[in-house]
C-alpha positions in Angstrom: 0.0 0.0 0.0 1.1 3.6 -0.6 2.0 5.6 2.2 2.8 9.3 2.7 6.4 10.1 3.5 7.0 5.7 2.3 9.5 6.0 -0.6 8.9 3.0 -3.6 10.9 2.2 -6.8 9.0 2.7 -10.0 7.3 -0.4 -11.0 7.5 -1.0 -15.5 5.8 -3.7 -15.3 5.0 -6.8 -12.3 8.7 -8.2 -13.3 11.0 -4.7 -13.8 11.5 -1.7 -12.6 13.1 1.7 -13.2 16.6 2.3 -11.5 14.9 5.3 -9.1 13.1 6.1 -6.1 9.8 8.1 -5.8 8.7 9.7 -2.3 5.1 10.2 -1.8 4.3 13.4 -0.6 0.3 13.2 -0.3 -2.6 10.6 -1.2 -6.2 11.8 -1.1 -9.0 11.0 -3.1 -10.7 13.8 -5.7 -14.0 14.0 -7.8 -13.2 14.5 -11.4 -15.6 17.1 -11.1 -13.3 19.0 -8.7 -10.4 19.2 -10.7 -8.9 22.1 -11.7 -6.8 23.6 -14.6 -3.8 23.4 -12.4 -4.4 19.8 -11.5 -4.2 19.2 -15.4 -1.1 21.1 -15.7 0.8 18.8 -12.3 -0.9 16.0 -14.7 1.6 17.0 -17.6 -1.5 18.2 -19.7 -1.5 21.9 -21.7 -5.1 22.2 -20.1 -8.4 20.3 -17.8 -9.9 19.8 -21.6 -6.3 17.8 -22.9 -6.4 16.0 -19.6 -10.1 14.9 -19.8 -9.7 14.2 -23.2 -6.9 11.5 -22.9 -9.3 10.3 -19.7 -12.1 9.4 -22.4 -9.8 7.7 -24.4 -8.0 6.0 -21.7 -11.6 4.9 -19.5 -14.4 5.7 -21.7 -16.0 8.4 -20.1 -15.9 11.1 -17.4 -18.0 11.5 -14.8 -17.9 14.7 -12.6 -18.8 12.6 -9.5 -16.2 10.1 -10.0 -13.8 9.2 -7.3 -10.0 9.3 -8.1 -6.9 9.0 -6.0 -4.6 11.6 -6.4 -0.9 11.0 -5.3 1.3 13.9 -4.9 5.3 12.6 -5.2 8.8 14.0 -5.9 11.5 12.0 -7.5 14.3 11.1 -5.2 16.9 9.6 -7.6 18.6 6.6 -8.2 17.6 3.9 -6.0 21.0 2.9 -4.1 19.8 -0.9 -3.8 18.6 -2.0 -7.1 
């Protein structure tokens, strides 16, 4: 489970991994509806309607009430034991 403050490598894919840490810095849950322009932007999306966009491709539709978990992390660097 994710933790606040817990530090994890970067999963690729359930056998590999990237060679660096992650720390989580907050975990909280958000309605789609709620999110803002910014939000899109900390996604790595030019805008909400780029970001909701790729959602509808990615899950079929958005729904303002939705539920999401949001995690907040920096990267740390190289993970020290591979």
């Amino acid at each position: 489970m994710v933790r606040p403050g817990g530090t994890y490598r970067i999963t690729v894919d359930f056998f590999s991994y990237l060679p660096d840490r992650i720390k989580v810095n907050s975990l909280y849950r958000q309605r789609l509806g709620d999110m803002t322009p910014r939000d899109a932007l900390d996604e790595g999306y030019a805008s909400l309607e780029e970001f909701r966009r790729e959602w509808e491709v990615l899950y079929g539709r958005w729904e303002e009430g939705e539920a999401v978990w949001v995690v907040e992390f920096e990267h740390i660097g190289p993970d020290r034991n591979p």
